[in-house]
N, C-alpha and C positions, 0 to 999 in steps of 0.2 A: 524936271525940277525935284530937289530932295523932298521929302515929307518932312512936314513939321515935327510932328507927334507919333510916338509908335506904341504898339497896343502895350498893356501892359503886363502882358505875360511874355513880350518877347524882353523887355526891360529888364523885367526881374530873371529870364534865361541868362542874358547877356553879363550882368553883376553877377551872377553865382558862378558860372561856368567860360567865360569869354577872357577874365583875366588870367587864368591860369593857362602854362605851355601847353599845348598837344606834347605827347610823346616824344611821335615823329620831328616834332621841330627840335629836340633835346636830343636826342640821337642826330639829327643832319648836324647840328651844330658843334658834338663830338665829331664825328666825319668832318667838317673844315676844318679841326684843330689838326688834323694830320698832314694836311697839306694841300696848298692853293691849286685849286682844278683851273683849267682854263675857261670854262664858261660850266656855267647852274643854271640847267634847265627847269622851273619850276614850275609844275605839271600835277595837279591832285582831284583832275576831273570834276570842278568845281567851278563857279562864276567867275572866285576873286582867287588868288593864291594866299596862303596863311601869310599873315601879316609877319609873324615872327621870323619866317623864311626870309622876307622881303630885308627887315630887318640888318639881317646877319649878313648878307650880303651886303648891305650896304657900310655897314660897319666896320666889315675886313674888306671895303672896296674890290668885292669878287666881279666881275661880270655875269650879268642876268637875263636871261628872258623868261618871258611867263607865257603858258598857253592856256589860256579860257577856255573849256568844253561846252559849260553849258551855264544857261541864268535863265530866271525867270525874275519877274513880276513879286512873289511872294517874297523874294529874300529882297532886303535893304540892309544896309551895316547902317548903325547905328554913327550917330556924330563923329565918335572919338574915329573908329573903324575909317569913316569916309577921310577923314582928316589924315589917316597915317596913308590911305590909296592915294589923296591928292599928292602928299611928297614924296612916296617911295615910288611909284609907279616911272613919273619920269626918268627915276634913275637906271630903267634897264635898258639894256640896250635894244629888244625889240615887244613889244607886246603883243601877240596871237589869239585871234580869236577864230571860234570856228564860222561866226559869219558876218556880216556889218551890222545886223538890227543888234546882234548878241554886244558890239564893241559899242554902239549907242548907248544900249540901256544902259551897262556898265558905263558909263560916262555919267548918264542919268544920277545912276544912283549914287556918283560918289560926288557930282556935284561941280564935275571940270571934264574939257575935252584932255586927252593923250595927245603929246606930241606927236605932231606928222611924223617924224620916223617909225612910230608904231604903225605896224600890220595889222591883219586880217585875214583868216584863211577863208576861202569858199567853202559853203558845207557841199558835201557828198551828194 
């Protein structure tokens, strides 16, 4: 179940530093202007993949998978965040996680299951 309420130092993180691009997503997105790869793998060792990646894929109708390393407990995306996972997520073609409790929480936290065509890796 989502949290209603989030503290208010990650609030005020989230408005200062969460609307602006990464970098990386501004450079990958020069890299598509040069020409449509057959599949974007989207991999940043992280819970959720950047939204903006998610994005730009879906915009220039790229084909996508995403690999989930790791999550915890502590991170939650915030409303707007969960909202853009609920619709971008189903558009790839498979979602990877490295175990089933990791593809739960992530479900948890954004507040919907993944289509069964999404995967799961066994961890190690």
């Amino acid at each position: 179940m989502r949290r209603a309420e989030y503290p208010l130092w990650w609030r005020a993180w989230k408005k200062t530093f969460a609307r602006n691009r990464r970098p990386a997503d501004v450079e990958v997105a020069k890299f598509l202007t040069t020409g449509l790869p057959a599949l974007v793998v989207i991999s940043d060792a992280a819970a959720t993949p950047p939204i903006g990646l998610l994005e730009e894929c879906v915009a220039r109708e790229l084909p996508f998978v995403t690999i989930s390393q790791s999550n915890s407990e502590y991170f939650w995306p915030d409303d707007s965040a969960a909202a853009g996972y609920r619709r971008l997520m189903p558009a790839a073609r498979r979602c990877y996680f490295v175990s089933k409790a990791n593809q739960r929480l992530f479900e948890n936290q954004i507040g919907c299951e993944l289509p069964e065509r999404g995967d799961y890796l066994e961890s190690l």
